[in-house]
BAKETOR-146927 format. One line per 8 residues: number of its first residue (from 1); their letters; for each residue x, y, z of C-alpha. Coordinates in Angstrom, 1 decimal. Each point is the difference from the previous one (the first is absolute). Layout:
BEGIN
NUM> a> X:Y:Z; ...
This chain:
BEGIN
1> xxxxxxxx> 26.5:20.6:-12.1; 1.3:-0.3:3.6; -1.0:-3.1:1.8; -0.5:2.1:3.6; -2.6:1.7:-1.8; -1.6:-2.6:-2.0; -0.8:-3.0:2.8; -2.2:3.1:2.0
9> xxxxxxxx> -2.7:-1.1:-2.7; -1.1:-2.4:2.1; -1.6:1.7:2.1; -2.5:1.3:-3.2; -2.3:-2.7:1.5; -0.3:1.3:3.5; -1.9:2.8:1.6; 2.1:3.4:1.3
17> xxxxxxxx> -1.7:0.4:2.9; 1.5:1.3:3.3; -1.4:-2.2:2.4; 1.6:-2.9:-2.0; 3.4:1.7:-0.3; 0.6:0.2:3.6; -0.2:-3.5:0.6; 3.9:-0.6:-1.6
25> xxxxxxxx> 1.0:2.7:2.4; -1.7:-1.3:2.8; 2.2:-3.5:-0.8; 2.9:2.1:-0.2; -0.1:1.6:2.7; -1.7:-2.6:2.6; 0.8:-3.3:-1.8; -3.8:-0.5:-0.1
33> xxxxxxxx> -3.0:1.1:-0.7; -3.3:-1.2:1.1; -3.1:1.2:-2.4; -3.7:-0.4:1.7; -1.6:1.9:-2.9; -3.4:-1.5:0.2; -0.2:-2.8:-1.8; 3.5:-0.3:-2.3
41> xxxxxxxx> -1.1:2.9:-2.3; 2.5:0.6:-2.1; 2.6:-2.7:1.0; 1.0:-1.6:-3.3; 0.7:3.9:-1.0; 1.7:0.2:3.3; 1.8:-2.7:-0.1; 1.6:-0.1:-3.5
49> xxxxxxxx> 1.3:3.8:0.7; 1.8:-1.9:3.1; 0.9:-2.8:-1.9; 1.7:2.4:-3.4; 1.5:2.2:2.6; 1.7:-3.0:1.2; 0.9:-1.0:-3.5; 1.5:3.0:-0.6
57> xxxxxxxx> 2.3:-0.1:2.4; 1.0:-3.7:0.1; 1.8:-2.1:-2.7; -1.1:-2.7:1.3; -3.1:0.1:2.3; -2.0:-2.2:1.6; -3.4:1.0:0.4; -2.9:-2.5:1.7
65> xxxxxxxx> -3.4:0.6:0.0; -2.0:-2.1:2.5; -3.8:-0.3:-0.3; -2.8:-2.2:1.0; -1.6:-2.8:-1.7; -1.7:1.0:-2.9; 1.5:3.3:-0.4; 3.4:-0.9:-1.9
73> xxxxxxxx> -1.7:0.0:-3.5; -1.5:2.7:0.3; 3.3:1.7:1.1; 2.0:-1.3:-2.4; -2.0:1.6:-3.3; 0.0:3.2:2.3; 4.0:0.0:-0.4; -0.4:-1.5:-3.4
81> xxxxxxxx> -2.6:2.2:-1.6; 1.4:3.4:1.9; 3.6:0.1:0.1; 0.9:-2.6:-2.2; 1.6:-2.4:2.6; 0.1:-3.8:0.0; -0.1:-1.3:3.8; 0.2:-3.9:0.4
89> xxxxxxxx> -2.5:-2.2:2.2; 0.7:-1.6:3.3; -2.7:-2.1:0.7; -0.6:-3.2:2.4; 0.6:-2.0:-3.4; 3.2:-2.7:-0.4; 2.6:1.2:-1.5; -1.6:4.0:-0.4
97> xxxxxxxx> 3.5:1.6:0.3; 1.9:-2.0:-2.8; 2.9:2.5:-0.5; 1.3:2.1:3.2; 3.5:1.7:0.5; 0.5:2.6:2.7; 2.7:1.3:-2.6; -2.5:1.5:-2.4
105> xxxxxxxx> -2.8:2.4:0.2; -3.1:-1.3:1.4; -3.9:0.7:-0.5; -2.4:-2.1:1.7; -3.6:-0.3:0.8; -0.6:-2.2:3.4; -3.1:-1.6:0.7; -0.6:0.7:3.5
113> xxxxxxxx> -1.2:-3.5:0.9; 3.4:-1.7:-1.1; 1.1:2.0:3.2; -2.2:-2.4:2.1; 1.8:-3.0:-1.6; 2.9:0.8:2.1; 3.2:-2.3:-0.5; 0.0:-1.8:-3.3
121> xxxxxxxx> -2.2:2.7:-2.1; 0.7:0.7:-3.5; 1.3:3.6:1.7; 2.6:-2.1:2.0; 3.1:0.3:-2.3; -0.7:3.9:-0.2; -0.2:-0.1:3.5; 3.1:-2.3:1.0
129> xxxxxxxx> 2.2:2.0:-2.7; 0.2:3.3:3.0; -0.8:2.6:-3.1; -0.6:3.4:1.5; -3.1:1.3:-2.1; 0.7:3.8:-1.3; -4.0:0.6:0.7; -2.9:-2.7:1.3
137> xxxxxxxx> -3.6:1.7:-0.6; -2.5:-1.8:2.2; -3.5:0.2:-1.6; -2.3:-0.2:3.6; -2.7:2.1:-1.9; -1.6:-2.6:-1.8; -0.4:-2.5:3.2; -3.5:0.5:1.2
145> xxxxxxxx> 0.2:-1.7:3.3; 3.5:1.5:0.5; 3.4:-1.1:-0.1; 1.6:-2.9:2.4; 3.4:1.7:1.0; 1.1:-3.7:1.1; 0.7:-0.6:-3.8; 2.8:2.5:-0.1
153> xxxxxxxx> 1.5:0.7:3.3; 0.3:-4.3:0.1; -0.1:-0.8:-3.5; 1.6:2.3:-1.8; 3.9:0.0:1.1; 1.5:2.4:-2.3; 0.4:3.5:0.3; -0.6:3.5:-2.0
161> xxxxxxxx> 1.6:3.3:-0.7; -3.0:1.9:-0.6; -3.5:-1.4:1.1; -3.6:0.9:-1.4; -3.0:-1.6:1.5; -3.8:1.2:-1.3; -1.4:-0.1:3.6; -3.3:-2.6:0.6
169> xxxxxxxx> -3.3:1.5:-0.2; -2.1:-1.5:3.0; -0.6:1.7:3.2; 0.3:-2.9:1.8; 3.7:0.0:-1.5; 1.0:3.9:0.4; -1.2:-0.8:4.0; 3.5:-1.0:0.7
177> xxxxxxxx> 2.2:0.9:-2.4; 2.6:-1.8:1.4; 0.4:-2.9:-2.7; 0.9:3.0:-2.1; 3.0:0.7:1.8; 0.8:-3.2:0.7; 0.7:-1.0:-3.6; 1.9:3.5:-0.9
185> xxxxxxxx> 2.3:-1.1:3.0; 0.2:-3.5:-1.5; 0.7:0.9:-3.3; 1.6:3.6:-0.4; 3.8:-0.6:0.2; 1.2:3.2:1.7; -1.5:-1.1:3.8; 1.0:3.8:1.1
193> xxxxxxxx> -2.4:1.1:-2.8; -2.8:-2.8:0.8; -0.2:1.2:3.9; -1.3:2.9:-0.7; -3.4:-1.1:-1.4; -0.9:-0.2:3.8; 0.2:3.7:0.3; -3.0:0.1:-2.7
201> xxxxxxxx> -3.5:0.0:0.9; -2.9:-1.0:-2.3; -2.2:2.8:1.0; -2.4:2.1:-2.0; 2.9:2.8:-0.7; 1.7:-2.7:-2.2; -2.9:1.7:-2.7; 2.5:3.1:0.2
209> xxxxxxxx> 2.8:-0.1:-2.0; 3.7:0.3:1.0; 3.1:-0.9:-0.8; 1.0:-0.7:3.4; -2.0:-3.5:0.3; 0.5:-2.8:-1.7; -4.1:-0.8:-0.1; -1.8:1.3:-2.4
217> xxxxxxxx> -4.0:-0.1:-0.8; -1.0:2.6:-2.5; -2.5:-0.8:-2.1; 0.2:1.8:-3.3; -3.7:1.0:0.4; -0.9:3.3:-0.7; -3.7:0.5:2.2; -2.1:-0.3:-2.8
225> xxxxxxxx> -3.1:-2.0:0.8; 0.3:-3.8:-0.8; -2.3:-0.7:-3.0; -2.3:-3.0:0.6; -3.2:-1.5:-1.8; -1.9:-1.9:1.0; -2.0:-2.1:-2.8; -3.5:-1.4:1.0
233> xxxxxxxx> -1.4:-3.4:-1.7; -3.0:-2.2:1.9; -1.7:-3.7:-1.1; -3.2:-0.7:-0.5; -1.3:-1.7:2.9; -0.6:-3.1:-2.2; 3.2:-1.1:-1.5; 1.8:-0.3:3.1
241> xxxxxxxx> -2.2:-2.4:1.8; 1.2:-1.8:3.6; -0.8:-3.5:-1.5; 2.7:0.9:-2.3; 2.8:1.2:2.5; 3.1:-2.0:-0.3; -0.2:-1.3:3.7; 3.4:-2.7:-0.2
249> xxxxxxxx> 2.7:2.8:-0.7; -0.3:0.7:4.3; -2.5:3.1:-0.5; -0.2:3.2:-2.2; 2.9:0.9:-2.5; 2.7:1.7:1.9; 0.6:2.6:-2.6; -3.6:1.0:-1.2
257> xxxxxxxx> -0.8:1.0:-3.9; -0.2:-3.0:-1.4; -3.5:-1.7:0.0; 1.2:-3.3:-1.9; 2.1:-0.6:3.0; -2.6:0.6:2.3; -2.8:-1.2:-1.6; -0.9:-3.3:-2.1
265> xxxxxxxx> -1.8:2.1:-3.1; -1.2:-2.0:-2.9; 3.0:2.4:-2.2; 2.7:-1.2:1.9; 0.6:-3.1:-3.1; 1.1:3.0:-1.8; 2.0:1.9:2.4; 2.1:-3.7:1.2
273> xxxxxxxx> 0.9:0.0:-4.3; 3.9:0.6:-0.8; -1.1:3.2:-2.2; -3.0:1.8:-0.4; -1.8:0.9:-3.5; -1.2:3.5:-0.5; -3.3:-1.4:0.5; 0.8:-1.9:3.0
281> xxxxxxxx> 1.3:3.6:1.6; -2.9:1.3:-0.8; -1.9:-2.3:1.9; 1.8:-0.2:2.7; 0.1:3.8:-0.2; -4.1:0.1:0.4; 0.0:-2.3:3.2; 2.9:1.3:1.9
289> xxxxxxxx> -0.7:3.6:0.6; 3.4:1.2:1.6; 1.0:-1.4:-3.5; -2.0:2.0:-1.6; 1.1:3.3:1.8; 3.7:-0.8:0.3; -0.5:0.1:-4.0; -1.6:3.3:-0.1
297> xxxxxxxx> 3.3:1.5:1.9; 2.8:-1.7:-2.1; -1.7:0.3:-3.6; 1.0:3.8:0.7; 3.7:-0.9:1.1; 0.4:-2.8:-3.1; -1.3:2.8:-2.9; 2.1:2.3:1.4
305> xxxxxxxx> 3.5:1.2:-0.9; 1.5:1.4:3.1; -1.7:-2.0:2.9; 0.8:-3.2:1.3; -1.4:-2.4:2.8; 1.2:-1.6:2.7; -2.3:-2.7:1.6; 0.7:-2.0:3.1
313> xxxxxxxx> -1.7:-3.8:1.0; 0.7:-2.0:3.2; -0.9:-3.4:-2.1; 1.3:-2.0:-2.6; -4.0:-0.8:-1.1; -0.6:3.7:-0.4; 3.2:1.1:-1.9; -0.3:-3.1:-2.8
321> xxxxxxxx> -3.8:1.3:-0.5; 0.8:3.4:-0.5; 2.5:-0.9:-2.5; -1.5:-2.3:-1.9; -3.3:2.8:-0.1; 2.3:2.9:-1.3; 2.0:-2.7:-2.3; -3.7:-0.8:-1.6
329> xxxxxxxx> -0.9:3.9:0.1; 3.0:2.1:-1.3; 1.8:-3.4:-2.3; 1.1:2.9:-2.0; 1.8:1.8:2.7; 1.4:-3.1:2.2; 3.5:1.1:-0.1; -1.3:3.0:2.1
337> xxxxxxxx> -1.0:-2.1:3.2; 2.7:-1.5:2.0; -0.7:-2.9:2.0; 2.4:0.2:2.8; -0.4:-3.3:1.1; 0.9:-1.6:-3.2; 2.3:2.4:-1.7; 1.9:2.3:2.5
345> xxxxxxxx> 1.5:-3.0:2.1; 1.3:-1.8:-3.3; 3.1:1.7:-0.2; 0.8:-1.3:-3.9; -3.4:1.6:-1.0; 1.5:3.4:1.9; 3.3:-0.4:-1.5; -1.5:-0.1:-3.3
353> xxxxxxxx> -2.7:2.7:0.3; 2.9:2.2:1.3; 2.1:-0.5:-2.6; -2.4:-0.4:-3.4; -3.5:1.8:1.4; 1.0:3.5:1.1; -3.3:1.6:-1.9; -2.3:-2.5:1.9
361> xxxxxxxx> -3.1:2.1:1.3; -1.1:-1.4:3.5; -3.9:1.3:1.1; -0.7:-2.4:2.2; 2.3:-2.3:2.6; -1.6:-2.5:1.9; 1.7:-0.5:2.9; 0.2:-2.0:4.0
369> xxxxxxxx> 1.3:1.7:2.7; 3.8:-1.7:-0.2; 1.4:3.0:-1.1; 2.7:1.8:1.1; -0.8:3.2:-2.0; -2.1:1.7:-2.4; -0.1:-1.2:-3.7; 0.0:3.8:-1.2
377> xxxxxxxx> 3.5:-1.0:-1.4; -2.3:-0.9:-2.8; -2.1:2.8:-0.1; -0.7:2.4:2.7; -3.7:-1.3:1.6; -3.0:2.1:-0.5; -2.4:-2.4:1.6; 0.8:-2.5:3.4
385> xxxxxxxx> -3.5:-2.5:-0.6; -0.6:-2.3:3.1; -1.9:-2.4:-1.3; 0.2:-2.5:3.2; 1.1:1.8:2.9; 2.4:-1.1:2.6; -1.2:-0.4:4.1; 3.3:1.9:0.8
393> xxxxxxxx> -0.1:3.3:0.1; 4.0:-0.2:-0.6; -0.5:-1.8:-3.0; -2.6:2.8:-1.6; 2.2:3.1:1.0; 3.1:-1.8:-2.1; -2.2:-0.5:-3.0; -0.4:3.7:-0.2
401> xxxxxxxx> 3.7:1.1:0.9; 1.1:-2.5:-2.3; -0.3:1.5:-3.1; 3.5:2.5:-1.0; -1.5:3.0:2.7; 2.7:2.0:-1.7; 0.2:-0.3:-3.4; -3.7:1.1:-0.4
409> xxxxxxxx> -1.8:3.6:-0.2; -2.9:-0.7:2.2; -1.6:-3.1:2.1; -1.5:-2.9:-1.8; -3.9:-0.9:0.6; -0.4:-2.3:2.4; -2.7:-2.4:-0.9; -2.2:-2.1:2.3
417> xxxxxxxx> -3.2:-2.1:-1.1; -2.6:-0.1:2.5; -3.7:-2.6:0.0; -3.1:1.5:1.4; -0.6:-3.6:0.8; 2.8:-0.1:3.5; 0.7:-3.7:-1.8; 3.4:1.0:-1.8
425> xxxxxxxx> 2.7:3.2:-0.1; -3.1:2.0:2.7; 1.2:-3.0:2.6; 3.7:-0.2:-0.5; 0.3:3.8:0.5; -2.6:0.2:2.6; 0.8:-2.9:2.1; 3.5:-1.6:-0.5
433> xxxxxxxx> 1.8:3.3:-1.4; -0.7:2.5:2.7; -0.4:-2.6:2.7; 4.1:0.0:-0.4; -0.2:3.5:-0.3; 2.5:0.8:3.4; 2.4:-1.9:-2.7; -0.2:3.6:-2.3
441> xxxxxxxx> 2.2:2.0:2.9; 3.4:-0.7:1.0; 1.1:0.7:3.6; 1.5:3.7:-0.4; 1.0:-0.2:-3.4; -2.5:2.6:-2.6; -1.2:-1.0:-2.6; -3.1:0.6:-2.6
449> xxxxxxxx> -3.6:-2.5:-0.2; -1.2:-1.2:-2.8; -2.9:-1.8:1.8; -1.5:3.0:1.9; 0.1:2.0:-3.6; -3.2:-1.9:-0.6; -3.0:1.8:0.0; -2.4:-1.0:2.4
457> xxxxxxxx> 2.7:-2.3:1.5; -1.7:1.5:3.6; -2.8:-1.8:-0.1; 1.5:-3.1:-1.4; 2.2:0.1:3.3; -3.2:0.9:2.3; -1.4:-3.3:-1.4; 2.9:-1.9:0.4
465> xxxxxxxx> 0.2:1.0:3.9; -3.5:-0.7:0.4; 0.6:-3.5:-1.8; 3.0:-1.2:2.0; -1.7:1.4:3.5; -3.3:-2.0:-0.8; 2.6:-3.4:-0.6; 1.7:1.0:2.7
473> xxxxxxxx> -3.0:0.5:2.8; -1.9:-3.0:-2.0; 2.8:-2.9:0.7; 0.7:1.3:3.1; -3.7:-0.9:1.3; -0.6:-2.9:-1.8; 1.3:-3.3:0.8; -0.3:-1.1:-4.0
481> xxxxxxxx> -0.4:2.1:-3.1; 1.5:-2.1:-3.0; -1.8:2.4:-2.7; 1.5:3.2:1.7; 3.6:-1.2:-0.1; -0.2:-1.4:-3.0; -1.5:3.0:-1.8; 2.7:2.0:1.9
489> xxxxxxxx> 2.8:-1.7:-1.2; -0.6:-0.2:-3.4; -1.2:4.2:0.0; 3.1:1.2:1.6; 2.3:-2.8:-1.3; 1.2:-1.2:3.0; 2.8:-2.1:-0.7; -0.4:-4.1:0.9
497> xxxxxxxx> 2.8:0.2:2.7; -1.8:2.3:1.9; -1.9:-3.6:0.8; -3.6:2.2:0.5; -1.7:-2.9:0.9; -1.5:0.6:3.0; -2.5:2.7:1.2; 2.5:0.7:2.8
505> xxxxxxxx> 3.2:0.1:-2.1; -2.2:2.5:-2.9; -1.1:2.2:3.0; 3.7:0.6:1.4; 1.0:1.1:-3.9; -2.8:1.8:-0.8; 0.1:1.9:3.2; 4.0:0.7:-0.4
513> xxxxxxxx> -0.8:1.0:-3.7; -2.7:2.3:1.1; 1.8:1.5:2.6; 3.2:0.8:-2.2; -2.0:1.3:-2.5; -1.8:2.1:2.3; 3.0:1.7:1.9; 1.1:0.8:-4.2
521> xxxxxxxx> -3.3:1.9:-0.6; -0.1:1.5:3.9; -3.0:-1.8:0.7; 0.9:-2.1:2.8; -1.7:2.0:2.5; -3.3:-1.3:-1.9; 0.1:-3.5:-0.6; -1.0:-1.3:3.3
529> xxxxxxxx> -3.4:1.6:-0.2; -2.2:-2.9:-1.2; -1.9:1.7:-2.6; 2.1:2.1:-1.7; -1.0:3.7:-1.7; 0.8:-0.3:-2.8; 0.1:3.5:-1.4; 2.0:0.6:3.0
537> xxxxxxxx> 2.4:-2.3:-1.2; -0.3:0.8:-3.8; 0.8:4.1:1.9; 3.2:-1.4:1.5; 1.1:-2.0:-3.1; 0.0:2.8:-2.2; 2.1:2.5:2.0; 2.7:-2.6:-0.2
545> xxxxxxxx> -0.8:-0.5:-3.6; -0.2:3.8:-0.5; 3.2:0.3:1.9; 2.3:-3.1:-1.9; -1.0:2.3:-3.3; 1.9:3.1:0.9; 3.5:-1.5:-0.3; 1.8:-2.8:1.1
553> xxxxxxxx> -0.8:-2.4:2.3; 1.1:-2.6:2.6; -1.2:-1.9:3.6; 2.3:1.1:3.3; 1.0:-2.2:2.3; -4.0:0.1:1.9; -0.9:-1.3:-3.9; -1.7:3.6:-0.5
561> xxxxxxxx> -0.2:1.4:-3.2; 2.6:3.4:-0.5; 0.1:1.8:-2.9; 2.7:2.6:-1.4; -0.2:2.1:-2.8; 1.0:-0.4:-3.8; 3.2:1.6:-1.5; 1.4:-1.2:3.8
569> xxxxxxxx> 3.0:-1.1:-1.2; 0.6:3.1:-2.4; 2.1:1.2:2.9; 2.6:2.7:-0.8; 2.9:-1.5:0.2; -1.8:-2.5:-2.9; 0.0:2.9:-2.0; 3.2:1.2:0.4
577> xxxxxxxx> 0.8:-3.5:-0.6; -2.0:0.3:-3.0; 1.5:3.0:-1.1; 3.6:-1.3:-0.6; -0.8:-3.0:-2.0; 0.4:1.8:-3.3; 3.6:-0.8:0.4; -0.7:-3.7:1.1
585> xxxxxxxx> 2.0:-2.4:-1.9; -3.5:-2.2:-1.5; -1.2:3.4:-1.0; 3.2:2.0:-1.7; 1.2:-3.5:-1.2; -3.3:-0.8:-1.3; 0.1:3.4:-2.2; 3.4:-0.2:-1.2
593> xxxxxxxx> -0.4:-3.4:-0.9; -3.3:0.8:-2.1; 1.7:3.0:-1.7; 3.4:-2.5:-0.8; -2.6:-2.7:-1.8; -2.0:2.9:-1.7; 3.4:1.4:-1.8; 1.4:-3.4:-0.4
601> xxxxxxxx> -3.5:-0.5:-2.2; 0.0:2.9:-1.8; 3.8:-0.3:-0.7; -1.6:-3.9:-1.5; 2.8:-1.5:1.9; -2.0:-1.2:2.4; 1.6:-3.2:0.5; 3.9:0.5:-0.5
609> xxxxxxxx> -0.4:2.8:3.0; -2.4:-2.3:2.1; 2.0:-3.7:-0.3; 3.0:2.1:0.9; -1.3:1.2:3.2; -1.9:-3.5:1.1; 3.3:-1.7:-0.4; 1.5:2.3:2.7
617> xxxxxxxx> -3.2:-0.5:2.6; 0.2:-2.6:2.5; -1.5:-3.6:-1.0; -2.7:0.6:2.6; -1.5:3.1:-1.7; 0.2:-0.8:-3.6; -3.6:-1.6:-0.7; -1.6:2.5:1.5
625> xxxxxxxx> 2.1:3.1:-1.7; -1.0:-2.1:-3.4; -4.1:-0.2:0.9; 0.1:3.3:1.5; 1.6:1.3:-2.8; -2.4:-1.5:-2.1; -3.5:1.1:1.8; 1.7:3.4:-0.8
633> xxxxxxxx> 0.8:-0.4:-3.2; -3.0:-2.0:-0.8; -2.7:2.3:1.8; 1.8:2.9:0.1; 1.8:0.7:-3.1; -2.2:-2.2:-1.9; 2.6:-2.3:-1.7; -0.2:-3.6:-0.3
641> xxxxxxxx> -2.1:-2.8:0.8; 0.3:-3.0:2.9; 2.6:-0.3:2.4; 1.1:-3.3:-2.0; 0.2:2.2:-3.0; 1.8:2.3:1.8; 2.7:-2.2:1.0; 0.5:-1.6:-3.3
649> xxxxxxx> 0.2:3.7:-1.4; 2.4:0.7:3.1; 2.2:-3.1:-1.0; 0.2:0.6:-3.6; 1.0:3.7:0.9; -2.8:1.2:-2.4; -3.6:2.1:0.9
């Protein structure tokens, strides 16, 4: 077996798609490439074909990932569970890099906030030893609020032959792109190469594909409508009584769905116990009624043999709840939820599931919103559940892209729970999610809504308008109104250092929020009329929503919603692109190497022919020829058990 062909296996794990090919050419040819697709979609896939490509050329290379707080787990079993690579931790802990020599190959994961540590950080002995990095893959995508290009154009002081940065996702970021270029300057080593990202505008036409720029946005989206349910539950008037309203956690719960957190109810001695009983479910089950219909939805997903879940929280409360209720439920099927929180940030639990569990049958992940990308590197995800919803309109948009877009057939359901009460989800969505909702667009850049897929989502915005003009008028003609702010912090979430404390200081946000939000749905021209018409408005509000539907969209530089069309970036020079990558070397490599193993197997030499090649393939490559060459072998070819069995087969030179 020839080694050349044989380490092109791993790329088994990784998704031929054109859009992502083009991005080691762009490096090629520019040195850089900048990647504003949405919200990260695809980047793990994106950036391992970056980081193998680099692999395959190099001995030796040095490869650095850099992502931000909370996000380096979550990368690591990405590289771990897809293409079989082990990258090492940098964090802010003492003595995090214990072994470092600029001599040797080098793959590391950097927590972005060790950057803000400056001198003395565990990253200052990389830093100090003037390695030039091969590649350095900036993961922007998962920031929320943006990035702070301070942290690399001061911090960083070392330099890059090829750069990859997955481009923030806020408009208020994209406005002036020029922290963007700053760092590709700062960081890229060829400073010929690293002037020319100031010929590049971010503009809508970066949605057209060419080979000509080194931005990219296209999103691997094929028109199809986006698929969203929404799930109705409601209370009896009587079991959420205001005498029982927990008053001392500074107002209503933040996230909604969860009455025990909102509300003292005689049943909350059984939902505070470490474990629930089958009975204690069930009675917890007849008094929370978002409970009760968040069951009817997964008892469909957990019977079934090709579906699986994944459901997102904003608390701790909420996640340990819904555990513990499915734990009590489905006891004979709790090695088919994953708890995030407790399970995919232990890395010796991952490290053994990868190696011993390869059969293990995931239906439902319960997850936060840390993550940097979709757990369909489990199981592709049939079902995205938002069982609390976020206030950011950011944060609900990554939920759904985060899920493998490529690796599956067709769009997952996305789930939303909504109370005909307006107590719980009905207020988070109506008030706090789409009062941030000029936080959906970014300034020039396309890209598709989740939140304006929601049916009815016109009148909840015609309310909302309606609400914040009312606060807004209210507190700016009344000297004190204590109940008004206070009732309009809590609905829209307003956070504390916004220091609302005042009828004048609520008026001047309110009125700013209204008026943003206004210029976004083009009614601006209507909200000085004191008594607004509201089917006029609810008329206005739907041509924009009408209009966001037929493609992509984004806010220009007026903040007024533009839309272009889908299949934009299916340009044709993407397709002649797209037509030459049968020769690619991921895709004729990947073939060749297949058909080498599939011989080698029948010949029931599998071994001899296979240690022979690995021992000629750089040090760098060799774990993740072995796993890839076991996921083939394994779900392919049907032969042998776990990894670990694998390897002890491997090393014994027996199958």
């Amino acid at each position: 077996m020839n080694a050349n062909d044989l380490k092109w296996i791993t790329s088994g794990n990784i998704v031929h798609d054109p859009f992502y090919f083009s991005i080691p050419e762009k490096l090629d040819k520019f040195g850089y490439c900048i990647d504003m697709s949405g919200y990260g979609e695809g980047k793990t896939d994106k950036a391992q074909l970056c980081i193998l490509d680099t692999a395959n050329r190099k001995e030796d290379p040095n490869i650095l990932i850099i992502c931000p707080d909370g996000c380096k787990e979550s990368w690591y079993l990405s590289l771990l569970k897809c293409a079989g690579l082990d990258f090492k931790f940098i964090n802010a802990a003492h003595g995090a890099v214990t072994y470092f020599s600029a001599e040797t190959s080098n793959l590391m994961l950097l927590d972005e906030k060790v950057l803000a540590e400056g001198e003395g950080s565990s990253f200052d002995p990389i830093r100090k030893s003037g390695l030039l990095w091969d590649l350095v893959i900036i993961d922007g995508a998962g920031a929320v609020d943006g990035m702070i290009p301070s942290l690399y154009t001061d911090n960083f002081g070392m330099k890059a032959e090829k750069l990859l940065i997955f481009a923030p996702y806020p408009s208020e970021y994209t406005t002036a792109p020029d922290g963007i270029k700053d760092i590709v300057k700062a960081l890229l080593n060829d400073s010929e190469k690293a002037k020319t990202v100031d010929s590049f505008a971010i503009d809508p036409d970066v949605m057209k594909f060419t080979m000509d720029s080194p931005l990219m946005n296209c999103p691997k989206e094929d028109g199809a409508p986006l698929s969203v349910r929404i799930e109705r539950y409601s209370f009896p008037e009587a079991d959420i009584p205001q005498t029982l309203h927990i008053e001392d956690q500074g107002g209503r719960y933040s996230h909604g769905g969860n009455v025990f957190e909102e509300y003292r109810l005689p049943e909350r001695s059984i939902y505070d116990k470490p474990t629930f009983t089958r009975s204690d479910a069930e009675i917890l089950k007849n008094k929370d009624k978002k409970l009760a219909k968040f069951l009817e939805v997964i008892d469909g997903i957990m019977n079934s043999d090709d579906q699986t879940a994944i459901v997102y929280f904003k608390s701790a409360a909420t996640i340990n709840y819904i555990d513990k209720i499915l734990s009590s439920i489905y006891y004979e099927k709790t090695g088919s939820i994953l708890y995030l929180e407790k399970a995919y940030f232990d890395i010796r639990e991952v490290k053994q599931w990868y190696e011993t569990e390869p059969e293990r049958r995931i239906r439902v992940v319960l997850a936060g919103d840390n993550l940097s990308e979709n757990i369909g590197i489990f199981t592709p995800i049939t079902h995205i559940i938002n069982y609390e919803l976020p206030d950011s309109p950011v944060e609900l948009q990554q939920r759904y892209m985060r899920r493998g877009v490529s690796a599956q057939p067709k769009r997952p359901e996305f789930i939303m729970f909504l109370d005909d009460n307006g107590l719980f989800d009905s207020r988070v969505l109506g008030r706090a999610l789409v009062g941030n909702l000029y936080k959906a667009f970014r300034m020039n850049v396309p890209s598709e809504n989740i939140l304006f897929a929601v049916e009815g989502i016109e009148d909840i915005l015609t309310d909302m308008v309606i609400d914040v003009k009312y606060v807004a008028d209210y507190t700016g003609a009344v000297g004190s109104s204590f109940d008004i702010i206070s009732k309009f912090r809590t609905e829209y979430n307003v956070p504390a250092a916004r220091n609302l404390t005042t009828a004048a200081k609520t008026h001047e946000y309110a009125q700013r929020k209204l008026l943003t939000i206004a210029k976004v749905l083009g009614i601006d021209d209507m909200i000085d009329i004191k008594d607004l018409d509201k089917d006029g408005v609810k008329g206005k509000v739907l041509q924009v929503v009408k209009l966001i539907r037929t493609g992509y969209s984004y806010v220009d530089k007026d903040m007024r919603i533009q839309a272009i069309p889908y299949k934009t970036s299916q340009t044709r020079e993407f397709k002649e692109f797209a037509g030459y990558l049968d020769g690619n070397p991921f895709n004729l490599g990947l073939k060749n190497a297949r058909n080498e193993l599939k011989k080698a197997v029948e010949s029931d030499k599998t071994f001899p022919y296979i240690k022979d090649a690995v021992m000629q393939i750089p040090d760098a490559l060799k774990s993740a020829v072995l796993y890839n060459v076991w996921i083939y072998c394994h779900k392919t070819l049907g032969i042998g058990g776990s990894y670990a069995e694998f390897i002890k087969a491997y090393n014994e030179g027996v199958i």
